[in-house]
C-alpha positions in Angstrom: 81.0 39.1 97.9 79.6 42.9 97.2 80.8 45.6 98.7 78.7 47.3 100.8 76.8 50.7 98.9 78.2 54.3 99.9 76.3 56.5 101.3 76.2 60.2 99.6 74.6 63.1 100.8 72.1 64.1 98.2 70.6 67.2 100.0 70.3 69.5 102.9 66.9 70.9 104.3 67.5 73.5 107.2 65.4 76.1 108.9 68.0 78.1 109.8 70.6 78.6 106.5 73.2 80.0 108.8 73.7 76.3 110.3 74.5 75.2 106.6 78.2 76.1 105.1 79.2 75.3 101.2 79.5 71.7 100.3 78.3 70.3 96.9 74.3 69.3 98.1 71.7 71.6 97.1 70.7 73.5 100.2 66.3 73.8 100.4 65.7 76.5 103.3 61.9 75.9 105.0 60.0 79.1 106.7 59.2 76.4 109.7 60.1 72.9 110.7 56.4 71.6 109.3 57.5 72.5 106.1 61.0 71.5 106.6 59.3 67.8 107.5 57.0 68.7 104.6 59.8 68.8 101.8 62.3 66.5 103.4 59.6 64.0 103.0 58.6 64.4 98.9 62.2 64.7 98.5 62.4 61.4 99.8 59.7 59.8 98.6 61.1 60.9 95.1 64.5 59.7 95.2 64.5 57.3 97.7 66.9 59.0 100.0 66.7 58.5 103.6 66.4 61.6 105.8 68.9 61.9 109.1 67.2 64.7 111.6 70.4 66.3 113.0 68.2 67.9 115.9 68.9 71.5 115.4 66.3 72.6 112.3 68.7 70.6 109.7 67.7 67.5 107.8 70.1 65.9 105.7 69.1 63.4 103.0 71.1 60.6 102.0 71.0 57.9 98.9 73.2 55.3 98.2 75.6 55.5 95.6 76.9 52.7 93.8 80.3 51.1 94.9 81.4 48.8 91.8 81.2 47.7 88.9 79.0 44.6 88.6 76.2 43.0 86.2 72.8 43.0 86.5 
């Protein structure tokens, strides 16, 4: 049986960069939260991440990283 995938965080979108601290995913600051929505959304379209609202101007995206080796 297949482990289950790991989630990664691929990137952060925030209103407010003062809410954000280091870490190793790129960092987009929006003007609003329309074009927070507005960039979370291509970014995920894109890459196929899935965006988790936090509730306080900050978006985080998230993709699935592989877990094992395995064939095709």
């Amino acid at each position: 049986m297949a482990d289950a995938p790991t989630p990664v965080m691929f990137a952060i979108v925030t209103t407010n960069e003062k809410t954000v601290h280091g870490g190793m995913a790129p960092v987009f600051v929006a003007q609003d939260e329309a074009e927070r929505d507005r960039i979370a959304m291509w970014l995920t379209r894109i890459t196929n991440a899935i965006a988790h609202d936090l509730h306080n101007g900050t978006v985080i995206l998230t993709v699935n990283a592989a877990s094992g080796t395995g064939g095709s």
